[in-house]
Each structure stands twice: as structure tokens, then as C-alpha cells.
N, C-alpha and C positions, 0 to 999 in steps of 0.2 A: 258240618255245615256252619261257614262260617255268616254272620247275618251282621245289623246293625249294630253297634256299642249298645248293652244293657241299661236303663235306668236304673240309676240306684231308688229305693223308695222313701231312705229322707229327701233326695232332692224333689222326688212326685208330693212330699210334704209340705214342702215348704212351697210348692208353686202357684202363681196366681190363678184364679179361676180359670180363665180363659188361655194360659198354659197346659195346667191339667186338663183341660177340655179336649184342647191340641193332642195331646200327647198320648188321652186314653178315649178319647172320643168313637172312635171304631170300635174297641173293644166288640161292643156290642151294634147287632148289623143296624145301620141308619138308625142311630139312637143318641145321637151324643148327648142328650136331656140325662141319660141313665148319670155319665160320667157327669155331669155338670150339676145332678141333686147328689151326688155322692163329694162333691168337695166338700161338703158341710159339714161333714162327715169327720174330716183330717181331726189330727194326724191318724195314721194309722201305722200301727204296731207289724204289720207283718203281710204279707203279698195275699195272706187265705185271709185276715181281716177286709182286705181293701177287698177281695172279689165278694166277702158275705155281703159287705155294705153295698158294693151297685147289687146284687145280685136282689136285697130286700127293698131298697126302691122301684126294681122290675115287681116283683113278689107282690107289693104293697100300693101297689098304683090300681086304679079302677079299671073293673073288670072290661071295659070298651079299651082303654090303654093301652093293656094286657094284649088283647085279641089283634089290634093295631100293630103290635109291637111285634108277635108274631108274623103276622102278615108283612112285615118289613126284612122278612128273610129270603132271600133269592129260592125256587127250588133248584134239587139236585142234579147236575147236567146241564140245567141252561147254557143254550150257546148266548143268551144273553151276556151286558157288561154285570160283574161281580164285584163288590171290595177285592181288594189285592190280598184280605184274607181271607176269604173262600175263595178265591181263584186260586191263592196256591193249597189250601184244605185238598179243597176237591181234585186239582193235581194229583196228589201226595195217594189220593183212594183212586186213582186211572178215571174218575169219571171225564177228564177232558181227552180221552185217548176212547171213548165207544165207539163201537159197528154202529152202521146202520141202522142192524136191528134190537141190537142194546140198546140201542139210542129212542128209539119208538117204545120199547117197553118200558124205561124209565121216564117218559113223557107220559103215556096212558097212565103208568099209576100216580106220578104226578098230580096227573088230572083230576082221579079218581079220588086223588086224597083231598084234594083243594075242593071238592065239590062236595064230601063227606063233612069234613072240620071245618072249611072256611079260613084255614091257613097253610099252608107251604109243610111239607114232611120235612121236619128239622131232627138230623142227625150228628152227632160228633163224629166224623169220618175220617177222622186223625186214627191211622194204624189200622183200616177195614180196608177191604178191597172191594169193588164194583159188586162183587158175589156178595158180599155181607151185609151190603147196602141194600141190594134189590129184594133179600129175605126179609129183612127187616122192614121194607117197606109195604112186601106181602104180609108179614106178619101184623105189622100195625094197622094197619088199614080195618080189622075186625075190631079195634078199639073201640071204649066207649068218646064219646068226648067228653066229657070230664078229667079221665084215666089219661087219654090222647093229651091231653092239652097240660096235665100235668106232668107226662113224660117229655112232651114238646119243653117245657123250661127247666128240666131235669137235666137234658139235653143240650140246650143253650148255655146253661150251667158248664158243663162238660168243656162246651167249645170256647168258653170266654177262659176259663183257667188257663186253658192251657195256653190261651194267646198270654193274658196276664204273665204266667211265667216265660212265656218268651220274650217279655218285652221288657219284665222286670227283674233285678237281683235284688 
């Protein structure tokens, strides 16, 4: 798969705030505040440096931020509009190809989860399939929230890396 030309990550070093904002801003879903307290941060030594540093600005911001921050993640299947990466994530796991009735059971426990936690069931769904996704959604849902919400950015974790290395050499 061929995609856009890679960033190298001297040039994400050397770039001005509002470049780096541009450039990693998505990273994380409706967040560019993550990528714009992480300039501060520069230079950075290596692609798993640059994601520890947004990753402990998420980590390290108060707990209402947090739960915020969260909540600015689409769920799973929305025929809603997504970033362009969860739209192609969730591609890549068939959830823009369900029945029907796929389609209604991945909305109920959607709901079920949002009404439980208070935020969106966030999964890395890079290399899972619709089936793996819907266990896991039955499975998590008996979580505690605490447990839940720290598998929730364990998760988020997962899916910013790998955008990171997609988007950087």
C-alpha cells in the first residue's frame, strides 16, 4: 500500500508550532491541544519518544480533560462523518461493510457502553475483524470504570502509534 511521502522526524523537529500542529494534529481524535503541548517537548530522539510525550500530556491532564478527551472519540460503525483515520481504521476491521443486523448489535452495545462509562468503547481495530471487535465489546462492558477507562487509553495508545508510524520515518 502505497500512501503519502513519510515525514522524517528531524524535519517534525525542527518545525514550527503551528506546522507540528498541522502535521500531527490528528494524531489523536479531535485533540490537536495533545500535539501542540507536545512541541514543547522537541526535539525528539525517536518516533516511541515523540508518541511517550503526547501520550503523558493525555495521561497528565485533569481528570474532566481526560474523560473529555475520551468522549471526542467517534463510536465503532457510526454511519456518522469520522477523521479520515478512523474511517479508514474501521474499513481495514469490515466495520463499514455490516448487515443490518450487525449493524443494530454494534449500535446497542455502543449504547450500552456509553451509558455505562460515559464514553465511546475505543478499540485499536488495526488487524481485528468485525468478530473481534464485537467480543471485545461484550467482553468489556463488565469492566470496572476505572479498569475500563484505563484500558480505554491503553487503547488509544495502540491507535496513535501506529498512525505515528505511518506517518513518520
Amino acid at each position: 500500500m502505497t500512501g503519502p511521502a513519510k515525514l522524517k522526524l528531524e524535519a517534525v523537529n525542527r518545525m514550527e508550532r503551528s506546522e507540528f500542529v498541522a502535521a500531527l494534529g490528528g494524531i489523536f481524535e479531535h485533540s490537536a491541544w495533545v500535539a501542540e503541548s507536545a512541541w514543547e517537548k522537541r526535539p525528539f530522539g525517536s518516533v516511541a519518544e515523540l508518541h511517550e510525550s503526547m501520550m503523558q500530556v493525555v495521561t497528565g491532564s485533569p481528570a474532566e480533560s481526560v474523560i473529555a478527551f475520551l468522549r471526542a472519540h467517534p463510536d465503532l460503525g457510526t454511519r456518522l462523518k469520522v477523521t479520515d483515520y478512523s474511517a479508514s481504521e474501521q474499513q481495514g476491521a469490515g466495520l463499514d461493510r455490516l448487515s443490518p443486523e450487525e449493524y443494530e448489535i454494534l449500535s446497542t452495545l455502543n449504547r450500552n457502553y456509553v451509558e455505562r462509562f460515559g464514553f465511546p468503547f475505543i478499540l485499536a481495530v488495526r488487524g481485528r475483524s468485525k468478530d473481534d471487535i464485537l467480543e471485545a465489546m461484550k467482553t468489556r462492558i463488565d469492566s470496572g470504570i476505572p479498569e475500563e477507562k484505563e484500558e480505554a487509553l491503553r487503547q488509544i495508545g495502540r491507535i496513535t502509534r501506529f498512525r505515528l508510524d505511518d506517518l513518520l520515518e
